[in-house]
N, C-alpha and C positions, 0 to 999 in steps of 0.2 A: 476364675483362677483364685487358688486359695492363697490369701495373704499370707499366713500363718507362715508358711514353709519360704519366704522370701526373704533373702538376706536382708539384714539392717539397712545395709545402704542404698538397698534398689527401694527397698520400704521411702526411704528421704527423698530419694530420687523422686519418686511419685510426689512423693507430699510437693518437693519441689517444685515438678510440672504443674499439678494443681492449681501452686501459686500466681506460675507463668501462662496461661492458655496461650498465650503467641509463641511456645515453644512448640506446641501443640502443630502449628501451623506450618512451622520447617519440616515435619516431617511430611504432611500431608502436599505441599506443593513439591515435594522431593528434592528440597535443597538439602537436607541432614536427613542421614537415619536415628532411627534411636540408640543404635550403639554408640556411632559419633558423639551426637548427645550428652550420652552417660557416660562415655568417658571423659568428656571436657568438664563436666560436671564431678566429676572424681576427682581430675588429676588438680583445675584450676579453681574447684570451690563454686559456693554459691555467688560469690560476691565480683568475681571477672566481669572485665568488661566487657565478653561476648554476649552475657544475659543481658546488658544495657543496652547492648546493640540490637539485639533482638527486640526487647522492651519497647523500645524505640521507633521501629516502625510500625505503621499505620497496621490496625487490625483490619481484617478482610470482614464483610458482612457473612461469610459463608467459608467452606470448607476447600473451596476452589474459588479461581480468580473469574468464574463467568460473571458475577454485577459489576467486576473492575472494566470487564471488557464492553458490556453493555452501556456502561458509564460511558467510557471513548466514542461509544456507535452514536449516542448519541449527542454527544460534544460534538462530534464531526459534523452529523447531520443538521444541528442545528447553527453551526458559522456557512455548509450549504444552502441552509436557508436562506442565513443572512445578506449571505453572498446575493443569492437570487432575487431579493427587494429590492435591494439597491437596484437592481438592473433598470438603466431607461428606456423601454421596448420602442421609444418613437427610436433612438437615438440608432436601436437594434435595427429597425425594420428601415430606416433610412444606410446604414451600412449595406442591408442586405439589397437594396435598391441598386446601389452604385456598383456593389461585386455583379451583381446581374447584370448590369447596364456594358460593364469593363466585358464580362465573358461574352456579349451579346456581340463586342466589338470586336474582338478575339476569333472568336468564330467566323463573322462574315469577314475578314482580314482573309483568314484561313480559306475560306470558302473561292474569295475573288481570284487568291492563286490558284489554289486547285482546277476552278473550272479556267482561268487563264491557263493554264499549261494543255490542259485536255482540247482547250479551244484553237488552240495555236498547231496542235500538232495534227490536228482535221481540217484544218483552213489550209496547209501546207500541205502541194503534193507533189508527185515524185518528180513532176519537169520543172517545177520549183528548186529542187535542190539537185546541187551538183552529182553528178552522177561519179561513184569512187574510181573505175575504171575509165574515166574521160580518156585520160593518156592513149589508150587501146585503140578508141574509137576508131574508125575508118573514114 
């Protein structure tokens, strides 16, 4: 693009961004366009407190937030870690002893009734129980 033929003030404009490369950065993660921009830059000067504002926050290593994100993955993954050290695996393997031990209980509890009901109702036969039409009988 030829400078030449661009008004004075877009001409400052520039110089302006130049100064700022973190303005640079509103536009590319799509919080501002460059119209916004350069009219705030018009209407309220170089010297507003939304270029402090700007100013102000942390620059990005790159043109998009993926090292910000990779940063987190690995913050995350490494209190994961830390999380997992700590762990006492006797302390593990003796919880997982006694939940076995509880379900093993659970089950044969389960089991005793089950074949209780099954057992009771084959041991029981029909001159056993009353018969519904006794009344009738002759």
């Amino acid at each position: 693009m030829d400078t030449e033929n661009l008004h004075p003030s877009v001409e400052n404009f520039k110089q302006f961004v130049q100064r700022n490369p973190k303005i640079v950065q509103e536009v590319r993660q799509g919080r501002k366009s460059w119209q916004e921009l350069y009219e705030d830059w018009f209407i309220f000067g170089e010297n507003h407190e939304t270029w402090r504002d700007i100013n102000d926050q942390p620059m990005d290593s790159g043109s998009n937030s993926e090292p910000a994100k990779s940063e987190n993955k690995s913050d995350f993954m490494n209190q994961i870690l830390g999380y997992i050290k700590k762990i006492d695996m006797d302390q593990v393997q003796s919880q997982m002893n006694n939940l076995s031990s509880a379900l093993s209980t659970v089950q044969g509890v389960i089991s005793q009734f089950s074949n209780g009901n099954k057992g009771s109702a084959s041991n029981t036969t029909s001159s056993e129980r009353p018969h519904p039409f006794a009344f009738r009988k002759d």
